[in-house]
N, C-alpha and C positions, 0 to 999 in steps of 0.2 A: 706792594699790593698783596693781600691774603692770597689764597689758593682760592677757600672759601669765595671773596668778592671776583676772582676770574672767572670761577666758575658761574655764578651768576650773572653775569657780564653775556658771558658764552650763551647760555640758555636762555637772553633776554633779546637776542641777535635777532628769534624770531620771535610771534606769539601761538604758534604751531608750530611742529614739525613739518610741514608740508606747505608751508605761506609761501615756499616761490614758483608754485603751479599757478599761482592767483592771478599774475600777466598775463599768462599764455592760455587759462582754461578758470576762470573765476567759478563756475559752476561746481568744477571738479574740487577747487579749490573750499567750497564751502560744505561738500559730502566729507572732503578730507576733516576739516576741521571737529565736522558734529561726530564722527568715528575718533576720534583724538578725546576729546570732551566725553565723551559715555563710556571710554574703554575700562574706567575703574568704579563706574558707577552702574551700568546696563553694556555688561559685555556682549550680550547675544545682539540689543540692537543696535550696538559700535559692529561687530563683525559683518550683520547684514548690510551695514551701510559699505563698510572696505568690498565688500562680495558686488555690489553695488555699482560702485566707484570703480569696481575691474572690470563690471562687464562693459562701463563706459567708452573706456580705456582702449578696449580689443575692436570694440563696435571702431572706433574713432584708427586706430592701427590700420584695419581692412579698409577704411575709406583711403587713410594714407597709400599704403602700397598696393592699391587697383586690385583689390581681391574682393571675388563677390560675396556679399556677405549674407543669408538668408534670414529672416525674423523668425521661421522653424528651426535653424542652427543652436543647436544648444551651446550651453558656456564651456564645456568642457571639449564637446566637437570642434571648439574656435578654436582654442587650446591649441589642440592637436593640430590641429591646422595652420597653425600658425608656427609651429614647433616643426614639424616636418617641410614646411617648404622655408625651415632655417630663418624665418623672422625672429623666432627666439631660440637660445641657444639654452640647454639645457639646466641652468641656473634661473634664469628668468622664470623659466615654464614653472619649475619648484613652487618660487615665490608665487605665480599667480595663480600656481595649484592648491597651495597649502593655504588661501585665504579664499578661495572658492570650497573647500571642504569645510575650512571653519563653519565661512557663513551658510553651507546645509545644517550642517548642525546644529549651530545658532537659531535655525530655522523649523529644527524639527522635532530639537531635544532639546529641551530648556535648561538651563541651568548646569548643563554637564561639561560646558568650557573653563579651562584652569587658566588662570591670570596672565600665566606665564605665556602662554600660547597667543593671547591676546597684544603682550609685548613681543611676541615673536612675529604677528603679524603684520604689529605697525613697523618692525623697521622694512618686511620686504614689502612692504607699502612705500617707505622712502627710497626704493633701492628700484622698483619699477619707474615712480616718476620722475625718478632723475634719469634713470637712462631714457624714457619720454623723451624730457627735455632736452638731453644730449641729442639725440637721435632726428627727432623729427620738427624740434622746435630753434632752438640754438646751439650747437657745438660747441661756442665759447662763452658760454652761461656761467654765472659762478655761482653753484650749486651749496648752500653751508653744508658743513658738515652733519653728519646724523645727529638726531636732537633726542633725547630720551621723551617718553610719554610721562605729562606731569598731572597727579590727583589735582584736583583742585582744593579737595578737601580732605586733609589726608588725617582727621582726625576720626573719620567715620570709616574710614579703612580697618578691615578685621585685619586680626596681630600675623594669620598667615600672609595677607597679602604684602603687610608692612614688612614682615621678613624677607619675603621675594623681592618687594620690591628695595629693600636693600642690598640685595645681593646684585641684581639687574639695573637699577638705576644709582649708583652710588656720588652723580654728580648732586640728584638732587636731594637724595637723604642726606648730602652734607651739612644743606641748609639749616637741618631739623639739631643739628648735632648739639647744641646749647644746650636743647632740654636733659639731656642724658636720660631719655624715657627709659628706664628694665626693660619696658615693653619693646623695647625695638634690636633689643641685643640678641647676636647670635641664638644664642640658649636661654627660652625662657619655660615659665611653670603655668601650665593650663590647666585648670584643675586636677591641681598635686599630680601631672605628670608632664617630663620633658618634655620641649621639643627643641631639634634642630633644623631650621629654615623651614618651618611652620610646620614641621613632620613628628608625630612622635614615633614611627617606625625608625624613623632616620637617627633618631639617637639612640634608641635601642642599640641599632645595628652598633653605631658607631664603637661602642662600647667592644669590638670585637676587634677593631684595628690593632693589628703591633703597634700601633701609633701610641695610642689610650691609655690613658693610667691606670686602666683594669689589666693592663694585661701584663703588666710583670707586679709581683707580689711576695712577699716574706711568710713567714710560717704563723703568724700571730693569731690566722684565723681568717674565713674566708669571710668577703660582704655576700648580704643575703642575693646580687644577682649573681654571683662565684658557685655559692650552694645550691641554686636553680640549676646552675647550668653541667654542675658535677654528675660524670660519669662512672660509675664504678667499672673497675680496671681488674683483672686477676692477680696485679702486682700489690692491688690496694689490701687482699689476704694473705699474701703473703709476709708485708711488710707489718700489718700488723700481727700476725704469728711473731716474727723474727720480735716484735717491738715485747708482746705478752712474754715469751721468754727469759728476754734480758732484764727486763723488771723483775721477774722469779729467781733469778740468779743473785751470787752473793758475792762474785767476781767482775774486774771491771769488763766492758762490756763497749764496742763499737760496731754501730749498722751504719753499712754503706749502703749508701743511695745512690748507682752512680747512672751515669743516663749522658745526651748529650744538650745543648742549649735547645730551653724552651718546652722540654718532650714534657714538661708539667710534674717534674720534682717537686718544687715549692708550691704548687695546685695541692699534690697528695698530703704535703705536711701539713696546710692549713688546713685541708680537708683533716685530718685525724685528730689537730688540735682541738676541732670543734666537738668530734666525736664521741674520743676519748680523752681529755682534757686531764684527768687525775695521772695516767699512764706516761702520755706525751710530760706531763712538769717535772718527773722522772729524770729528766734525759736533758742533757746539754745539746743544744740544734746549733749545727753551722751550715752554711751555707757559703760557698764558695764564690758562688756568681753573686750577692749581694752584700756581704759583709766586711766590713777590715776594719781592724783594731787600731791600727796607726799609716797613716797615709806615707809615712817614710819608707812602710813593709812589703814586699812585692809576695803576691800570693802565693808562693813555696814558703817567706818568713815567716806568714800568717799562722801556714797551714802546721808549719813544725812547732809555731806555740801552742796550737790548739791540741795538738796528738802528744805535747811533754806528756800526758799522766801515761799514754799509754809506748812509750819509748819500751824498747827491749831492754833497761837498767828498773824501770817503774812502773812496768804492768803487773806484772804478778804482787805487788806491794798495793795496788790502787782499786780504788771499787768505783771509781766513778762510769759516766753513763754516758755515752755522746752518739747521737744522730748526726752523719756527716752525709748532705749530700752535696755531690760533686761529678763533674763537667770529667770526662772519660779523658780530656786532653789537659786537663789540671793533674789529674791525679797521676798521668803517664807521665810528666815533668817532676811529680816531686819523686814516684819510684826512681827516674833516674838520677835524681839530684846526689848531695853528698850526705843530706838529709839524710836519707832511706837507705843509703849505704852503711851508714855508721852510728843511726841512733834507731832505726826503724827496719831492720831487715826480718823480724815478725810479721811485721807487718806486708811490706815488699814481698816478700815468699808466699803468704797466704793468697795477695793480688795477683801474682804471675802462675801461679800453680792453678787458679779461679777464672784463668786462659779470658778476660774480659773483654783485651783489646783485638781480639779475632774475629773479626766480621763474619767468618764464612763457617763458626760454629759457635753452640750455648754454652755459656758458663757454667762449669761445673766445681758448686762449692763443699767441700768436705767441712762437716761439722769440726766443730773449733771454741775451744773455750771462751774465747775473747772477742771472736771475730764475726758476723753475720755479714749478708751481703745482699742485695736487691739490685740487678741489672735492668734498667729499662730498653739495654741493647738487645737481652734478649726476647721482648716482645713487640711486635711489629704490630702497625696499623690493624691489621688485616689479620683470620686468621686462614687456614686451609683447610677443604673439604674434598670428600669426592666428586661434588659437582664445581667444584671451582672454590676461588678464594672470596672469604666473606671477612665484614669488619661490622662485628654487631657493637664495638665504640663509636665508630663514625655514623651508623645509622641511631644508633640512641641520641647521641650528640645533635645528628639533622632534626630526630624526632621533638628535642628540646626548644626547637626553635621555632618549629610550625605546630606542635600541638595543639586542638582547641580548647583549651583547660584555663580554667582562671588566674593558675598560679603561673601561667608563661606570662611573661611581661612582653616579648616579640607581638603573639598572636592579639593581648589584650589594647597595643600599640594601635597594629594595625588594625581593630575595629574602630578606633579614637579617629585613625585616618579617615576609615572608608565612611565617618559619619558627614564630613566634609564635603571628600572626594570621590566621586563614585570609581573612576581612572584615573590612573595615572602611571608612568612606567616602575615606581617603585612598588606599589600597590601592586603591579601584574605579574612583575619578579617574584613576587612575597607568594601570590600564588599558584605562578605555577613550579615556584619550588619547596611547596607544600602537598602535590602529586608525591605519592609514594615511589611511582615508575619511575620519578625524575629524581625523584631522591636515588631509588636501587642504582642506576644506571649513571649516576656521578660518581658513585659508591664506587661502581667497576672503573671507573676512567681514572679515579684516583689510587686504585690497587696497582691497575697496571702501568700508571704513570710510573710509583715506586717501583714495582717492579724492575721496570723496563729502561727507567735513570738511576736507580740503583741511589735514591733518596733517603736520606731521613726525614720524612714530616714532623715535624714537631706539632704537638696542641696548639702553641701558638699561632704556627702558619698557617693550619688546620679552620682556627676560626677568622682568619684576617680572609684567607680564602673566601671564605662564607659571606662576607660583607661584599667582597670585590666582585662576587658573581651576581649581586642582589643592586648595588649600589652605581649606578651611573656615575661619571666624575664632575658634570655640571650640574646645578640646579635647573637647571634650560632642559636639560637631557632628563631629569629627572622626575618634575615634576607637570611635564608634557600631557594632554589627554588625547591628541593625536595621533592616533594609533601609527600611523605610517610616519610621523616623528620618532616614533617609541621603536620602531623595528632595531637600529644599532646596537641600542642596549639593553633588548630584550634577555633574559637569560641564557636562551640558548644559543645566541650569540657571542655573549660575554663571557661563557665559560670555555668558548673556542676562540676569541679574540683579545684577551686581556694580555698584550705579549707586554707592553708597556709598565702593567702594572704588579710585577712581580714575576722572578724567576719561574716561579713554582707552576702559574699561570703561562708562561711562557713553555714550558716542558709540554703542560695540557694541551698547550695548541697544535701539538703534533699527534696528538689523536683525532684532530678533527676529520669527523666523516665525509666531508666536502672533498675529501681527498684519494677517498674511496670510493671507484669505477666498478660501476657494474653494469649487467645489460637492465636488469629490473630499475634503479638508479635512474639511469639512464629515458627508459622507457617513460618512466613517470614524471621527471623534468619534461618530457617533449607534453606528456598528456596537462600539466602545471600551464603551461604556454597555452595551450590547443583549447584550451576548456574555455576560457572567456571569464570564467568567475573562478577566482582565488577562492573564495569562502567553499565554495563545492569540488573544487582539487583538493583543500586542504583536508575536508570531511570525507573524501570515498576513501583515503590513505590513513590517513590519524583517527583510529575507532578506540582511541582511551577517553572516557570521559572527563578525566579530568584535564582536560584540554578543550574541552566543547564550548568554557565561556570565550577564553580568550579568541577561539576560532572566529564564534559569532562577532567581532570586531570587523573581520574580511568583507562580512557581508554588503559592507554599505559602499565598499571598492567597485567602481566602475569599472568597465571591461578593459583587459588588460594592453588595451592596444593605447588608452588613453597614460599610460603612466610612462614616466620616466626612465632612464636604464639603468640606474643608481636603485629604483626603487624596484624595479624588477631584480635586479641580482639579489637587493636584500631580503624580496620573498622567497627566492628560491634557494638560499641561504638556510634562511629559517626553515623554509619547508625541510630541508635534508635534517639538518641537525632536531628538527623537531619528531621527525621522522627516528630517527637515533635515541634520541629521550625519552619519547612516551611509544605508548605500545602503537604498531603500526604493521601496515601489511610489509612492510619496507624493513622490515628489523633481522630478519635471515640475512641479509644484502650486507649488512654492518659487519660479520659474527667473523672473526681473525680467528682461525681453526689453531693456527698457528700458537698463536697464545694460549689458547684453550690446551690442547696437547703439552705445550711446557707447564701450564700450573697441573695438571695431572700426576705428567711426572716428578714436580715439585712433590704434590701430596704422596705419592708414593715412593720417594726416597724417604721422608721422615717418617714414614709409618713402617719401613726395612720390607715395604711390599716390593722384589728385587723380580717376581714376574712381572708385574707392569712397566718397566724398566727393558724389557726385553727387545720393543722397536726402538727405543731411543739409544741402544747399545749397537744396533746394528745401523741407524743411520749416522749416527757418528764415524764407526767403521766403513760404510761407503765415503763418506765425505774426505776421508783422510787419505786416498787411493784417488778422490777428485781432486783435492787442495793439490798435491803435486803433477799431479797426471800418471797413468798408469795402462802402460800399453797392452796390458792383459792379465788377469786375471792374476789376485798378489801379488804381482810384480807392482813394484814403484819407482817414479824416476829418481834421482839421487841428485842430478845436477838440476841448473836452471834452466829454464826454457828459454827459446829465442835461438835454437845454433840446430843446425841441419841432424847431425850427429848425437842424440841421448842416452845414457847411459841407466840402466834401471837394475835395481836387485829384486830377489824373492823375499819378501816379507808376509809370513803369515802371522795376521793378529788370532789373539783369542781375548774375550771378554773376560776379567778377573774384578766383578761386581763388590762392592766393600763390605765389609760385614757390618750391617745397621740396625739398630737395635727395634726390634717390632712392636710395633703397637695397632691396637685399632679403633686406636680415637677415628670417631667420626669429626669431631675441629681439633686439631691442631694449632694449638695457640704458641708454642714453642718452637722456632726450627729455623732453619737456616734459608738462606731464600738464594739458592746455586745449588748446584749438584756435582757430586766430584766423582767423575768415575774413571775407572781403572781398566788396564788394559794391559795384556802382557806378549811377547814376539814367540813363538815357537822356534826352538824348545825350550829358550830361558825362563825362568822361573820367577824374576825380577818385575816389579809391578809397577807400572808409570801411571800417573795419575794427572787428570787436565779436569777441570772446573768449570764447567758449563750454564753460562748466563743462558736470558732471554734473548740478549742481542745477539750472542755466536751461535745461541740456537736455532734462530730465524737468520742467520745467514748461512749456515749448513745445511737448511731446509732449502733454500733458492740456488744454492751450489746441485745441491742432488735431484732438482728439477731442470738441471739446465743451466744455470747460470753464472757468467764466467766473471770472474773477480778481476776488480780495477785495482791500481793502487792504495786509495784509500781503505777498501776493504781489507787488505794485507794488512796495512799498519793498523788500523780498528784490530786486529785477532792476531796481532804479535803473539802474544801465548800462546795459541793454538798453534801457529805457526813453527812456537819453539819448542812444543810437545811432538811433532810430528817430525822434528829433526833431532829429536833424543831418543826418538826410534830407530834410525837410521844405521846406528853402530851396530843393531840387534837384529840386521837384517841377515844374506847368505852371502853377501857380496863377496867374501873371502873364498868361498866355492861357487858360485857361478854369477856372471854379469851379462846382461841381455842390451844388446848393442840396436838401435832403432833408427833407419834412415828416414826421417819424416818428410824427406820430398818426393822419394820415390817408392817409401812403403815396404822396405826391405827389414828385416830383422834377424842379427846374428847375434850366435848362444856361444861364452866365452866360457868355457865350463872346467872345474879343477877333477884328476881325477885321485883322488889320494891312495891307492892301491899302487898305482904308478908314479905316484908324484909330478905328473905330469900335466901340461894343460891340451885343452880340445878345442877347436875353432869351428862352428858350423854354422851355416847360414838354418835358417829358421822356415822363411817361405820364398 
């Protein structure tokens, strides 16, 4: 027997979803059915009848379990009531909640319910009268299983809903599957524009996935949504500088491009190909991460065919011209190969001396006949200011996306949607991450993510990110108009909850403000609760306007005592993190000083401002008298803790600041993202040097406030740990040892005296 004929077998079991309430409540049974019948035809008057059918339901409950029931009780009072004194367990209340909202709306806003929502109703429409039936009618009832909702006419169905409902009913669009209609396939063209699951936002978007076959690409030339969505880069002038030379030149000539996967090498070449086209046919391109001449060649054999003209035997003989871009971990393998050692050490010399593979400083290339270079290592997302770190690519990049201009294909998307939909959760995403504040303030979350994991973002993850903050993972989820459906994957939750759907996203969720206490915080959660209406908590707190439409959604939320506990976390959720993204009284409450102070000093080590540097030299210096313990003033202890008896020497630091080279750029776009500073022991003259992240910087801040380190903070600051015992030889320990009874508080001074050559023992206090 087909799949096909089971499956119609199955769905023929009943002639409704709801035909076996018909023994035990015929009435109920004939509201179910005419709500079943209009749900794809007259959704508003399907939901009023399910709306209908519950309040029957509840009435018929309270007579069951001897509860008084009043004809002034409202529907939503029975609710509750019924909820609280544990008739329904918090799943139930959902379902008879979420189809008593429908049918207000249904009732009061015509036309503003989305399909989906509809099939979301009827199955917890099947999922109350089976437990009904369970409950108060038969225990050993044999309930079918859930039946999908069938059009009856599914040829008068618009091509959105056919999409939905192929997503959501896929027993019975099997039915349909002979015709092979365009019309019903994933991806279809509504006047001459995409869509995916009846969305043209949604394919837009999609086009942004690492997944998509937009997103890896050769030099040939960009497609016109590649050219839309191009940002011009500082690396893009200089590469074409280095490109306008090489073509002037009458010697052979190779520009490295080198960068890491994805950071948009092959973006900038088709970008230039487009550009300058006459310059770019110049030049042989290869490309590492996409190209091989013979599948038997493993990409060092590739690479030493491609560089024969310019070998150390046949460079000074060749005039050829080659664009090489290449993966910083490609190129470190062929340096070390035998290649590079013996046909290529031109080249090998110019790479190692051009210091590329050094994270923790910028390449510096000395002009070279032959050679030119382009590091994308060294520019980062982001760049640095005095008032903190900016990334005017990531913000031109978000601006590409939400522009209102006719040449954005997103923005002209989604008015295609909103001509349909008036809501829906992708539609709400779309705007409110079209807020500029919510742009600025993702902006920061993603600096200090890098920062603070010590990432490389690439372009690509860049824009995959962007889809996964805007894009829910079901269609259910997605194209919801139910506002308190929509709360999970609202934006401001999804850019704090996506731990599932990507590392990168998973890092982000450790910025979430939900995790940040404070008494303000605090105070406004309890007044969130206290207040009765969600829509007038959310408005005395969030004064950005561009938050005010999606607000007004709150409004038609009943008092908060009627809601569920699921549904209340998820307000107060949103409240914080929305609190966090748009402007709000609540945004002093968020502010990590902590961070704020290390990108400071970040911008003033690269600018060789070395007075600004001057507390973060001395908190380091308290810190490293904390990290060991230090019974008094310069003294430090030398052994480990835990033993009654400590030994400690005099160690005096002095600060020995690096000499860096000055500038007063107001952005810095170049620079290293650590700080390495130096420090020397009196009297020696000898300079030690420790590297200062964000992380060990905000744990020497919480050391020097008080706070005492666990094991795993030692092994997290192993280096700091082994700078501070490379001090240790340079202490006075050879002339005097400071002996410390830590149970009874005694301390003796073992002291050399070198006039005498002798030693001195004295107690201390």
């Amino acid at each position: 027997m087909s799949i096909l004929l089971e499956n119609r077998q199955v769905l023929d079991l009943q002639k409704y979803a709801f035909e076996f309430i018909e023994p035990y409540k015929s009435g109920w049974g004939i509201l179910a059915e005419e709500f079943e019948n209009t749900l794809f035809s007259d959704i508003d008057s399907s939901l009023i009848k399910a709306r209908k059918l519950c309040e029957l339901i509840v009435e018929d409950i309270f007579r069951k379990e001897k509860i008084e029931y009043s004809r002034f009780l409202k529907h939503v009072e029975a609710l509750a009531a019924l909820r609280n004194t544990e008739v329904l367990d918090e799943t139930l209340f959902k379902s008879f909640d979420r189809i008593r909202r429908l049918g207000n709306t249904a009732a009061h806003e015509h036309g503003k319910i989305a399909i989906i929502d509809g099939l979301h109703a009827h199955r917890n429409l099947y999922e109350i009268l089976k437990w009904y039936v369970e409950v108060y009618e038969s225990y050993e009832a044999k309930i079918p299983e859930y039946q999908e909702a069938k059009p009856h006419n599914p040829q008068d169905l618009s091509e959105q809903v056919k999409q939905i409902i192929s997503e959501m009913v896929p027993q019975y669009m099997g039915q349909f599957k002979e015709e092979k209609s365009e019309q019903l396939q994933t991806e279809v063209m509504i006047n001459e524009m995409s869509t995916i699951q009846g969305s043209h936002l949604l394919y837009q978007l999609s086009k942004l996935r690492e997944s998509s076959q937009d997103a890896v690409e050769g030099y040939k030339g960009l497609s016109e949504f590649k050219r839309y969505l191009h940002v011009k880069r500082p690396l893009e002038e200089i590469l074409e500088r280095h490109i306008n030379e090489a073509v002037e030149s009458s010697v052979s000539q190779i520009i490295f491009v080198c960068g890491s996967v994805g950071d948009g090498k092959s973006h900038l070449l088709s970008h230039l190909s487009s550009t300058i086209p006459e310059k770019l046919a110049q030049f042989e391109i290869h490309n590492d991460a996409t190209e091989s001449f013979d599948p038997k060649k493993n990409s060092l054999d590739t690479l030493a065919e491609v560089l024969k003209p310019f070998s150390d035997s046949r460079i000074e003989h060749s005039n050829e011209k080659l664009i090489l871009a290449i993966n910083l971990g490609v190129l470190n393998n062929f340096l070390e190969s035998e290649y590079a050692t013996n046909d290529f050490t031109r080249i090998r010399n110019y790479i190692v001396e051009a210091n590329v593979f050094d994270s923790n400083s910028i390449s510096v290339t000395k002009n070279h006949p032959h050679f030119r270079l382009v590091n994308f290592g060294d520019y980062n997302m982001y760049e640095l200011t005095p008032n903190g770190p900016v990334s005017s690519y990531i913000s031109d990049l978000f601006s590409r996306i939400t522009n209102p201009v006719a040449q954005n294909p997103f923005y002209q998307a989604y008015k295609k949607d909103k001509q349909t939909n008036e809501i829906n959760t992708l539609l709400v995403n779309y705007e409110m991450f079209s807020s500029k504040t919510v742009q600025e303030q993702i902006i920061k979350l993603i600096i200090k993510t890098i920062i603070k994991d010590k990432i490389i973002l690439s372009s690509r993850i860049l824009l995959n990110y962007i889809y996964d903050i805007l894009v829910p993972i079901t269609t259910e989820e997605m194209m919801t108009s139910d506002f308190l459906d929509m709360l999970p994957n609202l934006l401001p939750n999804l850019v704090f909850e996506g731990f599932d759907k990507s590392p990168f996203l998973k890092m982000m969720a450790r910025q979430d403000p939900i995790h940040q206490r404070s008494i303000d915080v605090d105070r406004s959660l309890i007044d969130l609760h206290n207040n009765g209406s969600y829509y007038i908590a959310y408005r005395n707190v969030i004064h950005d306007s561009s938050a005010q439409e999606w607000i007004s959604y709150l409004e038609s939320i009943e008092d908060i005592a009627y809601l569920d506990k699921d549904t209340k976390r998820e307000l107060s959720e949103l409240f914080i993190r929305s609190c966090y993204l748009y402007e709000s009284s609540l945004q002093d409450a968020f502010l990590d000083k902590v961070y704020m102070n290390y990108t400071k000093y970040l911008y003033a080590y690269n600018t060789g401002q070395k007075r600004m540097l001057q507390n973060l030299y001395f908190d380091i210096d308290k810190s490293i008298y904390l990290w060991k313990g230090a019974p008094k003033t310069n003294y430090l202890y030398i052994d480990e803790e835990g033993h009654q008896y400590r030994i400690a020497e005099r160690l005096q630091l002095r600060n020995a600041p690096k000499a860096l080279p000055t500038n007063n750029l107001e952005v810095v776009e170049r620079f290293t993202s650590s700080l390495v500073l130096g420090f020397r022991c009196d009297p020696f003259e000898e300079i030690h040097e420790v590297e200062i992240d964000l992380s060990l910087y905000s744990l020497i801040v919480r050391v020097n406030n008080g706070y005492r380190l666990n094991k795993k903070d030692r092994d997290d600051s192993i280096k700091f740990i082994e700078f501070i015992e490379n001090l240790l030889p340079f202490g006075r320990q050879m002339e005097e040892i400071l002996i410390t009874d830590t149970e009874n508080g005694h301390a003796f001074l073992l002291e050399y005296d070198p006039d005498f050559e002798t030693y001195s023992f004295r107690r201390e206090n």
